[in-house]
N, C-alpha and C positions, 0 to 999 in steps of 0.2 A: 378172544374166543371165536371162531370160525364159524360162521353158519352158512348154510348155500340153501337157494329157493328155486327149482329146475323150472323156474315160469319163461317168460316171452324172453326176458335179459339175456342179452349177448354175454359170454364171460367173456373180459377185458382185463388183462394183466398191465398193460402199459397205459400210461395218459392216454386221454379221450378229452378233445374240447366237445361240448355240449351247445347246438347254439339253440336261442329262443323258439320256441313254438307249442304250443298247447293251450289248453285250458285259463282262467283269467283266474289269478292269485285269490287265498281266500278273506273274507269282509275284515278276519279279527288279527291279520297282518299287516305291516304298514301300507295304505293306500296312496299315499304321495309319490308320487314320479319322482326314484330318487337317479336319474339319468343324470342330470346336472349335477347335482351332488357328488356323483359319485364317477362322472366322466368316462374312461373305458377298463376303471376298476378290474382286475381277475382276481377272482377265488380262488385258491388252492386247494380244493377237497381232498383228503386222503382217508379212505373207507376200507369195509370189508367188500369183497368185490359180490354183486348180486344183492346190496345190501339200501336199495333204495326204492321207493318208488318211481314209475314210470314218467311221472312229468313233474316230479318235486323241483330237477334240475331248471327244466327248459322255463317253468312258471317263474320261477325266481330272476332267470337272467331275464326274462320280457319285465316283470315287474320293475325291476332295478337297473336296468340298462347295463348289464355287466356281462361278463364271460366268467364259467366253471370250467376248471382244467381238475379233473378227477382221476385220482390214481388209487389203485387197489393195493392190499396187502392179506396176506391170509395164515397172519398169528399175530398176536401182541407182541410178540417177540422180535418179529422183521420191521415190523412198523418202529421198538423200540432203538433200533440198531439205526436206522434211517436221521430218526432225529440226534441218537446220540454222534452220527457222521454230521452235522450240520445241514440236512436239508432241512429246507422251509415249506409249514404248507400254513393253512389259515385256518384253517377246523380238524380235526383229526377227533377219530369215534372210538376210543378204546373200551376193551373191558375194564371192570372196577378194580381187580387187583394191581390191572397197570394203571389206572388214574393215581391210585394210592403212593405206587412209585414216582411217577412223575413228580406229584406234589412233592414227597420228602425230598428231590434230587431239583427241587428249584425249577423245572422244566417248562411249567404252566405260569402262565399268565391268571389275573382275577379278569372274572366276568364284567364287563360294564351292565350292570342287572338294569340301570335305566334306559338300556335300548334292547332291554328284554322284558317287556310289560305282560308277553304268553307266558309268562312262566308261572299265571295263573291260573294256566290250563291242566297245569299237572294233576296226574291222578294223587291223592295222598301215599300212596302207597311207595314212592317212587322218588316220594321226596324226602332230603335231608338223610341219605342215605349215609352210615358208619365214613367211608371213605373219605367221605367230604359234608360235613354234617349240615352246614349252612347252604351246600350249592354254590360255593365261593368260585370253585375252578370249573363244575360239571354241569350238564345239565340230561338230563336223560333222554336217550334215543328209541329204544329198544329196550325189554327187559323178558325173561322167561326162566326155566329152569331146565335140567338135566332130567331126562325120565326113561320108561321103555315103552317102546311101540310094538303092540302083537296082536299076533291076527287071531280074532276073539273065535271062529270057529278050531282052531285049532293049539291053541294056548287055555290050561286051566286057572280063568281068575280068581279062583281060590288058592292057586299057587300062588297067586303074585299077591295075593292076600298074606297067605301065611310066610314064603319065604323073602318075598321082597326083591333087594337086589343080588339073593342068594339065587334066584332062579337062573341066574346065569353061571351057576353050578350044576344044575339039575340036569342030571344024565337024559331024563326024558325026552330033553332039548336037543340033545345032543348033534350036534351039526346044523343046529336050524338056527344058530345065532350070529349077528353081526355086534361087533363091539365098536364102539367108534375111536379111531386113532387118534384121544389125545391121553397124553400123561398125567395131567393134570385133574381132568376126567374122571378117568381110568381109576386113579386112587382114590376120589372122590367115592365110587360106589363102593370098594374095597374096604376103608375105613368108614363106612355108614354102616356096613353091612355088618360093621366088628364092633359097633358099636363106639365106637370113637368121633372125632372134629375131624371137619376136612383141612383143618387148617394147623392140624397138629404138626409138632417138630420135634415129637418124644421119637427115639431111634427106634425103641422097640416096637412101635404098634405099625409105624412106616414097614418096617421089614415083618410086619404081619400081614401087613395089608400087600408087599412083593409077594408071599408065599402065598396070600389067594387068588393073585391073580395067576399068577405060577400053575396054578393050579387048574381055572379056567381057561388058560391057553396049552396044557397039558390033555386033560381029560375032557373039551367040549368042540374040540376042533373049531373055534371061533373064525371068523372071515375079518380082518380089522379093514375098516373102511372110512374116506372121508365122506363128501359131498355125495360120492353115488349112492349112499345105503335110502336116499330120498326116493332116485326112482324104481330101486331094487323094491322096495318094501312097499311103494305104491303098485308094483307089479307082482307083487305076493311072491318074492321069490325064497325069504325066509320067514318065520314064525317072529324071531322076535329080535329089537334091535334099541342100543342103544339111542339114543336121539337126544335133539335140544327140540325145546316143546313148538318153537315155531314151524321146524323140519318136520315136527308130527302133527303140524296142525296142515301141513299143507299134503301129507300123506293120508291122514283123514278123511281131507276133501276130495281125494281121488278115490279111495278104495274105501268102500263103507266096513268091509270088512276087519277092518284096522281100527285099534282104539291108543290109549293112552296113558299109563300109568307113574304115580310117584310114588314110594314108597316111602310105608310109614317111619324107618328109619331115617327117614327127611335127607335132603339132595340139597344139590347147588340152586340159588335162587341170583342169578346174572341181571348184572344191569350193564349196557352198551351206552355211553356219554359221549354229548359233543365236550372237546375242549378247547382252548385257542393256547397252543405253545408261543412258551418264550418269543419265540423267533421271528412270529408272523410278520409277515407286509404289512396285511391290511384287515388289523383288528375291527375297529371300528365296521367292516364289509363282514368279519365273521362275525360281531354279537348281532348284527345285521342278519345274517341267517339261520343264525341259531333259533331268533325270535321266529322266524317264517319256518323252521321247520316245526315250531310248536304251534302255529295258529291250525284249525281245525283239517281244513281242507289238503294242506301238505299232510297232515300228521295220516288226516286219511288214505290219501293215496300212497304212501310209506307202506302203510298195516295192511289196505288191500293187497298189495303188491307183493309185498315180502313176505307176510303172514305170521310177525313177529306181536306182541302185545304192544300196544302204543301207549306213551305217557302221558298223551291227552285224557283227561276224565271221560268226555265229552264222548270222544272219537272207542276209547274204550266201550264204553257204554253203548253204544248205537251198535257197533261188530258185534257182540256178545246177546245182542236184545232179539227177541221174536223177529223173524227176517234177516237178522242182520247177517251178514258176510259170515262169522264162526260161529252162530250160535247152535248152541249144542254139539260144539268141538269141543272135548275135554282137552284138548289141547293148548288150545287160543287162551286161554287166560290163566298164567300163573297161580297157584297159590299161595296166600299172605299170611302172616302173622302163626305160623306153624313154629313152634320154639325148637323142633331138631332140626329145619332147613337152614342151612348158612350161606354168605357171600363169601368168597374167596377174599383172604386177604394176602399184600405184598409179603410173603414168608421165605428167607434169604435159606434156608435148611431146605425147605422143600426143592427150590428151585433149582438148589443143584444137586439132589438127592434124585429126586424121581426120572430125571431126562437118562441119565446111568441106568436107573433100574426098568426104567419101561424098554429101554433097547436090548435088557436080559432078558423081558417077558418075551415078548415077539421073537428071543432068536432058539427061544427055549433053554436056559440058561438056569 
């Protein structure tokens, strides 16, 4: 799943080595000098690009005497083609419905959970998630959900009370909407809206959920957008836009104007996981950092930075409290335990269903 955060981050498509400097590692990650141990070690990151914080890298290679070589990707899909060609990296962050595949297709390695002793910083919410019930292969990075962001002077939230993610029907709207370009997404609101699973594979409700979208790209003159509907809509340049709640949490903090909405027809509830593939060099250096991205101070400067919900308890808590960095961003914190919100799961029907029909919505078809 794609998310972008328009903050200080360079975009960078190609490797980037990263070398040490910054801030001193935090107390409840490993404090031993692992230089010796681990001699002039590299890490293989492979991430969403924009999808880090600011000295998570640099702290880790001082800590451990190592080098990050960080390469980006921006879909599960390219990341998935990558590894099925045989390249190697040592951590890679997917979404949960590619974790799901990975596991059935043998792809992941097991976690060495004894050189992961943070992983009792997890918030509950976040853990032993459907995908991977025990946290055998994952461990969670990032997590949020799908929602819409609209500019509360000029959007009525009694609409988005009563119609949901039908208001992206709503002639009222009309031309003042951004939809965001994914497929996956995309039917995601379609089938909420109908009352159906986003993770359905019945023929009939999929091609109900085409003819509504058909329908909003017929009669609402939508703008489909990636990464820029962040600075568009912190620049008030639409009413109202799809988003992932971290992209709305950091459009929030710019334009007070802006708020946040999930509808009671319940949305996609994402979770972003480290894992270590098959393939890796040097496992032992990734449950090595897996551990240091869950200790508090990494996890913080992650969530400051990116402005995603952190799977630390701790680190959660502190963002969301009186002062904290998002507090009183209806954005920054998912909502849990909601019985119509669902995860995406690996669904072989969907997957080459909807790529065909989303390229019919967009050409008007």
């Amino acid at each position: 799943m794609k998310k972008f955060i328009a903050l200080t981050l360079s975009a960078m498509i190609i490797a980037s080595v990263f070398t040490g400097c910054g801030s001193s590692a935090s107390s409840d990650s490993s404090t031993n000098n692992e230089s010796a141990a681990n001699g002039n070690k590299t890490l293989k990151l492979y991430n969403w690009g924009e999808y880090i914080g600011d000295n998570v890298i640099s702290d880790f290679e001082k800590q451990y005497g190592v080098n990050v070589i960080s390469e980006y990707y921006d879909s599960n899909e390219m990341m998935y083609t990558k590894l099925q060609a045989g390249d190697e990296y040592d951590v890679i962050i997917p979404s949960d419905y590619m974790i799901e595949r990975l596991i059935k297709e043998g792809m992941l390695q097991k976690l060495d959970k004894s050189k992961i002793p943070n992983l009792k910083n997890l918030y509950d919410g976040v853990k032993n998630l459907a995908f991977d019930p025990d946290n055998t292969y994952s461990v969670p990075y990032f997590w949020g959900s799908v929602g819409i962001v609209y500019n509360k002077n000029n959007v009525d939230k009694a609409d988005l009370e009563k119609e949901g993610f039908g208001i992206l029907k709503d002639t009222k709207y009309k031309g003042k909407i951004y939809m965001y370009d994914s497929e996956r997404d995309s039917f995601m609101i379609a089938l909420k809206n109908l009352g159906y699973s986003a993770n359905t594979d019945n023929e009939d409700e999929i091609q109900k959920a085409y003819k509504w979208l058909q329908e909003v790209n017929d009669t609402m003159d939508p703008v489909y957008v990636t990464d820029e509907v962040i600075d568009n809509m912190a620049n008030g340049m639409k009413d109202i836009a799809v988003s992932y709640s971290g992209d709305a949490a950091y459009i929030i903090s710019q334009n007070p104007d802006m708020d946040y909405y999930c509808p009671k027809e319940g949305t996609n509830i994402w979770c972003d996981s480290m894992v270590i593939p098959k393939n890796a060099e040097n496992p032992e250096l990734a449950n090595e950092f897996i551990n240091y991205v869950l200790s508090y101070d990494a996890a913080y400067n992650n969530s400051e930075t990116v402005g995603y919900a952190s799977p630390n308890a701790d680190v959660l808590k502190d963002m969301t409290s009186e002062g904290g960095e998002y507090a009183n961003n209806n954005a920054y914190l998912p909502r849990s335990g909601y019985d119509k919100d669902e995860i995406y799961t690996d669904n072989e029907v969907l997957r080459q269903k909807l790529s065909e029909l989303w390229i019919k919505v967009k050409a008007g078809k």
